[in-house]
C-alpha distance (Angstrom), angle and dihedral (degrees) to the residues before:
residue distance angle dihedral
X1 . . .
X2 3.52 . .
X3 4.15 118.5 .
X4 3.66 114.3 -134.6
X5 4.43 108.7 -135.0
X6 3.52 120.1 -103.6
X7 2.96 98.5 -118.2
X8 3.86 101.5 77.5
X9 4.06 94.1 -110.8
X10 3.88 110.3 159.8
X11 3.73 119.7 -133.1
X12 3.83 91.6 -111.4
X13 3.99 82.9 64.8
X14 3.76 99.0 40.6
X15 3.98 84.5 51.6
X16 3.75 95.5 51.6
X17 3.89 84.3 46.7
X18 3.48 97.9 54.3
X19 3.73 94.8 49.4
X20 4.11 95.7 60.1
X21 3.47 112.5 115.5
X22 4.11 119.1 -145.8
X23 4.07 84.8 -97.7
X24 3.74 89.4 44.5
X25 3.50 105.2 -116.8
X26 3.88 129.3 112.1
X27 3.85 117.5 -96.6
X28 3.88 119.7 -120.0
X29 3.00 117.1 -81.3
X30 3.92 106.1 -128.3
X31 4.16 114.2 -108.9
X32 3.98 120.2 -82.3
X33 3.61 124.8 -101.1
X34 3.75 120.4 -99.7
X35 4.11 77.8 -115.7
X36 4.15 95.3 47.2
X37 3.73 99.2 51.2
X38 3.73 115.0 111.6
X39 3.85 125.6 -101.3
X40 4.14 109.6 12.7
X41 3.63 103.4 -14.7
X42 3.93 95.5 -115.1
X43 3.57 117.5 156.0
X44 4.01 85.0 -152.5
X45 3.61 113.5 55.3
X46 3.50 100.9 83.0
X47 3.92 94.0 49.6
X48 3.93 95.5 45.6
X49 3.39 99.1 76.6
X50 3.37 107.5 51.7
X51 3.97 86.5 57.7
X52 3.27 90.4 40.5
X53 4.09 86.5 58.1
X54 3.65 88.6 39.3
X55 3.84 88.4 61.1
X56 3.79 94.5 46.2
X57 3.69 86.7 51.9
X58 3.82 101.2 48.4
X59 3.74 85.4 46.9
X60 3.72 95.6 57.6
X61 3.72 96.5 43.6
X62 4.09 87.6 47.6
X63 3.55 87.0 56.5
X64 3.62 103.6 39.4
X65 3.83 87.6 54.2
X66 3.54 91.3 48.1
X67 4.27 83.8 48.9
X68 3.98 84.9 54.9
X69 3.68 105.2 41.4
X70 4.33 81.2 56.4
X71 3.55 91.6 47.4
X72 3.87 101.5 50.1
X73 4.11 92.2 27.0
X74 4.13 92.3 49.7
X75 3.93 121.5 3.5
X76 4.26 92.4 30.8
X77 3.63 94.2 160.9
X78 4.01 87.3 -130.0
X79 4.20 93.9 51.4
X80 3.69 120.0 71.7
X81 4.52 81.1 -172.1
X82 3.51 127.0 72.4
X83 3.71 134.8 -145.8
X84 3.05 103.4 -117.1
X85 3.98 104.5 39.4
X86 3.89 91.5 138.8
X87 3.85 92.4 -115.8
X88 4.24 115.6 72.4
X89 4.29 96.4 -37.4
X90 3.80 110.4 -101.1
X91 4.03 96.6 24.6
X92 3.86 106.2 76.7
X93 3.74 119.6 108.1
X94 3.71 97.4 -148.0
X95 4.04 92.6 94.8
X96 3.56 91.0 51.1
X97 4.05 93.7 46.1
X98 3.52 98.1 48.5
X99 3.68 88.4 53.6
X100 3.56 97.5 57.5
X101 3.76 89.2 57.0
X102 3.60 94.4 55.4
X103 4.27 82.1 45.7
X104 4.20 82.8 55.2
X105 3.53 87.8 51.0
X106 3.46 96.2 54.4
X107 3.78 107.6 37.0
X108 3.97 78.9 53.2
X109 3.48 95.7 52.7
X110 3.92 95.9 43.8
X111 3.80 96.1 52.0
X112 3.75 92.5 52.5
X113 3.62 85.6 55.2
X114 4.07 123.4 90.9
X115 3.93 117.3 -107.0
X116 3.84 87.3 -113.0
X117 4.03 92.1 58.3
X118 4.18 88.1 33.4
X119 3.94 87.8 56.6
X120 3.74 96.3 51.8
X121 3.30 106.2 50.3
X122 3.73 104.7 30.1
X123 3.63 85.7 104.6
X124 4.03 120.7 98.4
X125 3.93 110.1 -119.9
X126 4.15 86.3 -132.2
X127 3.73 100.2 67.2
X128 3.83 86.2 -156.9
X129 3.67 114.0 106.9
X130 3.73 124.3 171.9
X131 3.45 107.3 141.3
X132 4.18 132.4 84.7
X133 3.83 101.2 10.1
X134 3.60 90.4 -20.8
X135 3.98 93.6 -68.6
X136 3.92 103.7 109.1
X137 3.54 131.6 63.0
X138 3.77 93.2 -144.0
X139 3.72 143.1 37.3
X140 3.58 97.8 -132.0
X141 4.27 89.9 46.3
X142 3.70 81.7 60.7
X143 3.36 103.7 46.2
X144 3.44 98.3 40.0
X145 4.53 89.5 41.5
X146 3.59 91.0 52.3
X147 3.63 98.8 43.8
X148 3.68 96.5 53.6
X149 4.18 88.9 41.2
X150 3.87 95.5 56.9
X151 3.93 91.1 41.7
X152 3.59 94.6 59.0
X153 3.62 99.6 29.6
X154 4.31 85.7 70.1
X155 4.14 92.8 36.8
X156 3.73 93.7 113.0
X157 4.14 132.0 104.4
X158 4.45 86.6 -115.9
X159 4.50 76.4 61.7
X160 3.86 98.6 45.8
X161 3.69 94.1 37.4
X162 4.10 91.6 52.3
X163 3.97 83.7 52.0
X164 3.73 95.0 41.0
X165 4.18 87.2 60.5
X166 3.43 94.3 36.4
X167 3.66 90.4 56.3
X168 3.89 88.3 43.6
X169 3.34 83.2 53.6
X170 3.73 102.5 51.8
X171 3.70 96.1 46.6
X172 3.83 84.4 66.6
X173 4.45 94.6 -117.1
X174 3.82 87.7 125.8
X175 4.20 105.4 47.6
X176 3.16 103.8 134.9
X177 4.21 114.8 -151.5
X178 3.89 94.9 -140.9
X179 4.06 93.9 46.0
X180 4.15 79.4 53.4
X181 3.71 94.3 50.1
X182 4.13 96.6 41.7
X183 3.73 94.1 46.0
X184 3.92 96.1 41.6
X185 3.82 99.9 -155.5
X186 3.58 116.9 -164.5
X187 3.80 95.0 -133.3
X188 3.80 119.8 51.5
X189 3.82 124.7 167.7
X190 3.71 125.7 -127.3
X191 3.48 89.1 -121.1
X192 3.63 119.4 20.0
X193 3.75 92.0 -149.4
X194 3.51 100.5 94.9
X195 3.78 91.9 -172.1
X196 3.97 87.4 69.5
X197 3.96 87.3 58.4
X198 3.68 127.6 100.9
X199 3.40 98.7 -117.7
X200 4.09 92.1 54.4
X201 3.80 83.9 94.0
X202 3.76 103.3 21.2
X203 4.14 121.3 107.4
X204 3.91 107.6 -115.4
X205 4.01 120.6 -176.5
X206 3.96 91.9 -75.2
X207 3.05 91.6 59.8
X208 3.54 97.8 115.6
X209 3.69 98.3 40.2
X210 4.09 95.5 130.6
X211 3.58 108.8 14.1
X212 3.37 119.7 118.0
X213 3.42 115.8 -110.8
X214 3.70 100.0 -151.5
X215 4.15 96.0 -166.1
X216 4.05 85.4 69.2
X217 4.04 103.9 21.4
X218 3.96 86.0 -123.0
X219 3.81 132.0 108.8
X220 3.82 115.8 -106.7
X221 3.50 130.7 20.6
X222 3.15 124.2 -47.1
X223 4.03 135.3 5.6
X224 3.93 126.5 -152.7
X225 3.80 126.2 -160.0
X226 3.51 140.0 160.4
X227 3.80 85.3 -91.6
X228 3.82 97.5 53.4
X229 3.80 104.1 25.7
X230 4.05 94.8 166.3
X231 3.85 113.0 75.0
X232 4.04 95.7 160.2
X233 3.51 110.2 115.8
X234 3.80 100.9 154.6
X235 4.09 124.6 -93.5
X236 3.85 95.5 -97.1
X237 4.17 84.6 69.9
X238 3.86 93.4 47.5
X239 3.96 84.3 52.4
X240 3.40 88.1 48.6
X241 3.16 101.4 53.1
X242 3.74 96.5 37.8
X243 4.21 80.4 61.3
X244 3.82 94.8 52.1
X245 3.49 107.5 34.0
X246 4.16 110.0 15.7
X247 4.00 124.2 99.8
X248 3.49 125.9 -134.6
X249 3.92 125.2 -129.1
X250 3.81 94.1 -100.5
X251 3.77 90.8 54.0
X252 3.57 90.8 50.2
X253 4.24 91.9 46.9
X254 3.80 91.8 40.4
X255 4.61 83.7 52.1
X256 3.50 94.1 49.4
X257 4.00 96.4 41.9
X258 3.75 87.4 47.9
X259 4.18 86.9 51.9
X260 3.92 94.1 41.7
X261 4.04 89.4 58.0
X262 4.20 95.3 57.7
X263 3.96 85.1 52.5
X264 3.48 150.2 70.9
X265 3.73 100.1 -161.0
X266 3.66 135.2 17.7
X267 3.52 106.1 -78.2
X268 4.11 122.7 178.6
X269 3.58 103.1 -85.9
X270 3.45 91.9 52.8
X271 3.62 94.1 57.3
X272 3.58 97.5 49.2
X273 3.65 84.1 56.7
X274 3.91 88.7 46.9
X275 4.13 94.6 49.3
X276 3.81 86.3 45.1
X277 3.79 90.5 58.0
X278 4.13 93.8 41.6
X279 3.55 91.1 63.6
X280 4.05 105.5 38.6
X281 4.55 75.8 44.2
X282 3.90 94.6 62.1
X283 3.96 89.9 56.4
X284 3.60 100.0 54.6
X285 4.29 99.7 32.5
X286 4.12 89.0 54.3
X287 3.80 86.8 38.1
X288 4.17 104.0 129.8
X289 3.88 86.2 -119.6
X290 4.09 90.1 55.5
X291 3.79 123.5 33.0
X292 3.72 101.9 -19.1
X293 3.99 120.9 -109.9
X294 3.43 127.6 -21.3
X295 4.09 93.9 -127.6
X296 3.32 106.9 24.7
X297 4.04 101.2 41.3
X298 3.72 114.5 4.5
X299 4.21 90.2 49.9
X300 3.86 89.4 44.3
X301 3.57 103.6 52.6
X302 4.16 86.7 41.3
X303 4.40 88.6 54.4
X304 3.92 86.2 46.2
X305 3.44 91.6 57.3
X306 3.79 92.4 46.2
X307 4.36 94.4 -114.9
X308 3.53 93.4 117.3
X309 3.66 145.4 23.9
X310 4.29 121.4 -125.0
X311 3.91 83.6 -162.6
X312 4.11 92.2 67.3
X313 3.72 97.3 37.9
X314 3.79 83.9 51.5
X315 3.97 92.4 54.4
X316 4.00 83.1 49.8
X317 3.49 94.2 53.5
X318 4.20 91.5 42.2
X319 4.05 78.3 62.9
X320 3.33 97.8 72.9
X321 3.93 109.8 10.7
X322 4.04 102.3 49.8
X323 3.65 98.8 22.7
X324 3.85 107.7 167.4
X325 3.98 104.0 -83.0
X326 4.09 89.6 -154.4
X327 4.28 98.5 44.7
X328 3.40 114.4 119.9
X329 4.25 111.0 -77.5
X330 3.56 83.2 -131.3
X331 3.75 101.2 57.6
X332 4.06 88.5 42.5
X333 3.69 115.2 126.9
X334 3.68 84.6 -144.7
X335 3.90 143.4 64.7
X336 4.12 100.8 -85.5
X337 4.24 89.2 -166.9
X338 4.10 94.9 37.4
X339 3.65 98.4 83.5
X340 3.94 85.6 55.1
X341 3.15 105.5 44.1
X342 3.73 97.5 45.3
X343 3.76 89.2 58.6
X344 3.18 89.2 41.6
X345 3.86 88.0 55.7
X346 4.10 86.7 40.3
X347 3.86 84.3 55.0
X348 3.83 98.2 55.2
X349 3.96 85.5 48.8
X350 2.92 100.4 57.0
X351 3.81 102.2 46.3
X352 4.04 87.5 61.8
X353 3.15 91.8 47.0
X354 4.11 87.1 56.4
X355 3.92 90.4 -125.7
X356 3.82 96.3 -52.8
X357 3.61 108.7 -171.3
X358 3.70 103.4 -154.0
X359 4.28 84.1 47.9
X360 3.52 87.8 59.4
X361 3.84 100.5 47.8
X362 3.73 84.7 49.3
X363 3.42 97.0 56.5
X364 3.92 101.7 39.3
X365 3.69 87.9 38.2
X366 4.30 107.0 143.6
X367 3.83 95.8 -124.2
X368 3.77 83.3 71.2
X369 3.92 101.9 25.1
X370 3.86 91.8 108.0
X371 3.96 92.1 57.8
X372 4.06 86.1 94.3
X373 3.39 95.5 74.5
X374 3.74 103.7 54.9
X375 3.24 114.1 114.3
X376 4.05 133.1 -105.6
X377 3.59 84.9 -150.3
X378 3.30 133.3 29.0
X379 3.51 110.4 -148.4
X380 4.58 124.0 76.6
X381 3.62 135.8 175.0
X382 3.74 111.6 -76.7
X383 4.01 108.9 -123.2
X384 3.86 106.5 -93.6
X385 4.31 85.9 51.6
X386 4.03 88.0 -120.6
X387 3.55 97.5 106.3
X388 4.16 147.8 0.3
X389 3.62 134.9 -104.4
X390 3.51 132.5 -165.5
X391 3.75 111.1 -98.4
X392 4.24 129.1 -153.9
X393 3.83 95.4 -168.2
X394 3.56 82.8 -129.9
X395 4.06 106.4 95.1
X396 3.83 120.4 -132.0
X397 3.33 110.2 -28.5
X398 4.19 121.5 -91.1
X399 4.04 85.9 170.4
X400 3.67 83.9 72.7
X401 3.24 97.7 46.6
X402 3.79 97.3 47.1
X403 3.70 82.6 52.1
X404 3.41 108.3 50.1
X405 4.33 95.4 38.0
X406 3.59 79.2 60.5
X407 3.65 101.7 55.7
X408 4.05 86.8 44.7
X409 3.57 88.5 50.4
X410 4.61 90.6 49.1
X411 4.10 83.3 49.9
X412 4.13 85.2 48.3
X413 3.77 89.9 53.4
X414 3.71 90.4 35.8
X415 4.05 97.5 55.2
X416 3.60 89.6 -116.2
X417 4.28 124.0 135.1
X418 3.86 110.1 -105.3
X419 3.68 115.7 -94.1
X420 3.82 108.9 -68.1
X421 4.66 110.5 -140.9
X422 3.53 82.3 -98.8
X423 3.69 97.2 68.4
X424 3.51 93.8 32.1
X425 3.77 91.4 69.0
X426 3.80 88.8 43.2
X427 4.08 82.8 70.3
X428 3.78 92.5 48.3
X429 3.20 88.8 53.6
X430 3.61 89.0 58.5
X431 3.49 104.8 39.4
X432 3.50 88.1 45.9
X433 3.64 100.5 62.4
X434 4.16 85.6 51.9
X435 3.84 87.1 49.5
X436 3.89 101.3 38.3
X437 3.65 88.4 93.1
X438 4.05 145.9 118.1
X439 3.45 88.6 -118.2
X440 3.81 110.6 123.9
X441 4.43 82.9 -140.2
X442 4.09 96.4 67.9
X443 3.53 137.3 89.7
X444 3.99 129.0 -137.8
X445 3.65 123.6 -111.8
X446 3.65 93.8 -103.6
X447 3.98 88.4 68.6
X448 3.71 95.7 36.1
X449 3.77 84.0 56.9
X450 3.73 96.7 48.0
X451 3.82 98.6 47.3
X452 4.02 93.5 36.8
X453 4.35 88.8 53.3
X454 4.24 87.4 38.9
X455 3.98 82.4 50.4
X456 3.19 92.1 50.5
X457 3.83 102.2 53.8
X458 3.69 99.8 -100.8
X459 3.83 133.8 99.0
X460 3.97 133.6 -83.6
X461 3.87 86.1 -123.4
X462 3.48 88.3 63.7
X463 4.09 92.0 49.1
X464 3.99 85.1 43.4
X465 4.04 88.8 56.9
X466 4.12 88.3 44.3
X467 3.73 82.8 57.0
X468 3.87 103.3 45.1
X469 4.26 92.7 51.2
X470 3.71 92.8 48.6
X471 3.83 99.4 46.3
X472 4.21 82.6 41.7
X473 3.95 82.4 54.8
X474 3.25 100.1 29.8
X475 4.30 84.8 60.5
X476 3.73 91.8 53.1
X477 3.48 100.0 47.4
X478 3.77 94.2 48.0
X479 3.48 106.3 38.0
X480 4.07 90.3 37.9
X481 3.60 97.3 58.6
X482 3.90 95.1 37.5
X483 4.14 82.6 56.0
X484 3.81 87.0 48.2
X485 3.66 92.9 51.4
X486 4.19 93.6 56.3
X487 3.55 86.5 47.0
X488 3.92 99.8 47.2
């Protein structure tokens, strides 16, 4: 039997007494039972949630990587390609043409709204806009917005009538023998009917300027992306291809008179057709045999006669011949990594070749010299560093004004006024649905506009003005119908 102290301690105290270590503290207490835990007794509970959570976690961060890679690899708000467009990665045009549908869609739907509705929502939801003179969010809304507002700002029978005598014109039906003899060109053909030439019907090097090139899903021929960097395969394929799959300028005339007859206005097929024939028409009108060079005799005689100006075609040509060697890379209207890697590429051919000299004349032949510069991306920092524009590698665009000095210069011969602004930006409409491509050989509509006004006989300010209004329209249009469309 156990004596209780003397001095009156309760068993409580004697308890907490008698578990005082030399140190003072309370020894451990050894572990629970699997049976004398709290709650159920299982050994697992406390460990399966943190797994669980681990799971959850790995799962999210799987699938928000998997969110990204899509994001950057197919919608990257710079890219109007994706990765994986079942051609080359980055070079198909199906991105591009699906989003000029939706751009159809919208423009449609904002029209046939009322200016009270079309001034409320003309206003993207994403107030971030660094794309196409800073007025679209994306690359491919600007593209595909622009596009589809140029297209149907020329669909009218005033558009396909301009085209109709230009083409009249070109062909040579309406030289006039008195225009000839008052304007004294240095060049004059045989036979002023062009369509009775040789080269009517014969494949020059624009050939393939909008056909579809069905290795890369782009028009033209040939595509580089960051997937396929090297696009030199040596002149003797780009002839042979030109031979098996080019068009010829009567082809392209005989299309796009064949379109014009279904239609009242000008609608978009027809001017593809129309920017297809434009360029293959430049090739045989300043042909040696016709109307002399483009440059050197078709320009001159048009500056002597006051219809265009040497001192803007120079500034086009400055574009792309003396660009700045020292501007930023990233504001360069050209690939800054082409030039190396196509030697680099050059290189590698020629060392399995064992230094074959006809190999190497092939591949650094000069009808495909300026391949180097196009770019692996198509996309730059716009001049003030705010924003981005698309980018062609190719500099402002002296194709357009080739082609359009010689179109004033058939109207000269034919008796006809020189092109007035409103049938200059009939033509880039049409060249612009040719060059409105993935294609790394194109050029965007801001150079088409500069060198088609410069061709033209008017001024690059006036081009840069075309440019500003229809990406300002352009913006409304797109972004107020697609608003319309969430709310409808």
């Amino acid at each position: 039997m156990l004596a209780l102290p003397e001095d009156g301690l309760s068993l409580d105290a004697l308890y907490s007494q008698s578990m005082q270590t030399p140190t003072g503290r309370r020894p451990a207490l050894p572990p629970l039972g699997r049976g004398e835990r709290a709650g159920d007794g299982s050994k697992n509970e406390g460990s399966g949630q943190p797994r669980f959570a681990r799971a959850v976690k790995y799962g999210l961060c799987l699938a928000g990587a998997a969110y990204a890679y899509d994001e950057v690899a197919n919608d990257f708000f710079l890219s109007t390609t994706s990765l994986h467009d079942g051609k080359k990665g980055f070079t198909s045009n199906e991105r591009l043409r699906l989003a000029q549908a939706e751009a159809r869609e919208y423009s449609t739907r904002y029209h046939a709204a009322s200016p009270e509705e079309q001034r409320l929502n003309e206003r993207p939801l994403n107030p971030i806009r660094t794309c196409g003179n800073n007025l679209f969010v994306t690359m491919i809304d600007y593209r595909a917005a622009t596009y589809v507002h140029v297209a149907r700002l020329v669909n009218s029978r005033q558009a396909r009538d301009s085209l109709a005598l230009n083409l009249a014109c070109m062909k040579g039906h309406l030289v006039k023998d008195e225009c000839v003899a008052k304007y004294g060109p240095p060049k004059v053909p045989r036979d002023p009917d062009l369509t009775r030439s040789p080269l009517y019907d014969k494949k020059n090097k624009y050939a393939l300027s909008g056909v579809l090139n069905e290795e890369t899903g782009a028009y033209g021929y040939t595509s580089r992306s960051v997937t396929r960097p090297f696009v030199n395969k040596g002149v003797q394929h780009f002839h042979d291809a030109l031979k098996s799959e080019g068009v010829t300028f009567k082809q392209c005339t005989e299309k796009f008179e064949a379109l014009v007859l279904k239609d009242d206005g000008l609608g978009e097929d027809a001017q593809f057709a129309a920017g297809q024939a434009i360029l293959n028409f430049r090739q045989v009108y300043a042909d040696d045999a016709h109307w002399g060079h483009a440059e050197k005799v078709v320009m001159q005689t048009l500056s002597k006669q006051g219809l265009l100006s040497l001192a803007e075609t120079d500034r086009i040509d400055a574009s792309l011949m003396f660009e700045d060697p020292n501007k930023n890379p990233f504001k360069r209207n050209r690939s800054w990594i082409g030039p190396g890697l196509h030697q680099l590429d050059i290189w590698l051919h020629e060392m399995r070749s064992g230094r074959d000299p006809m190999l190497g004349e092939d591949l650094n032949h000069r009808e495909i010299r300026g391949a180097k510069y196009l770019p692996v991306a198509h996309f730059k920092l716009n001049e003030q560093g705010n924003g981005f524009e698309d980018c062609s590698g190719m500099g402002d665009s002296f194709t357009c004004v080739n082609a359009v000095a010689c179109i004033n210069h058939a109207r000269l011969m034919s008796g006809q006024p020189r092109l007035s602004r409103e049938d200059v930006i009939v033509i880039i409409a049409c060249l612009n649905a040719v060059y409105d491509d993935t294609t790394s050989i194109r050029h965007t509509l801001h150079e088409v506009a500069r060198g088609c006004f410069a061709g033209a006989g008017y001024t690059i300010e006036d081009a840069d003005k075309f440019y500003e209004e229809v990406c300002h329209k352009a913006a409304q249009e797109y972004y107020g119908g697609r608003n319309l469309s969430k709310r409808s």
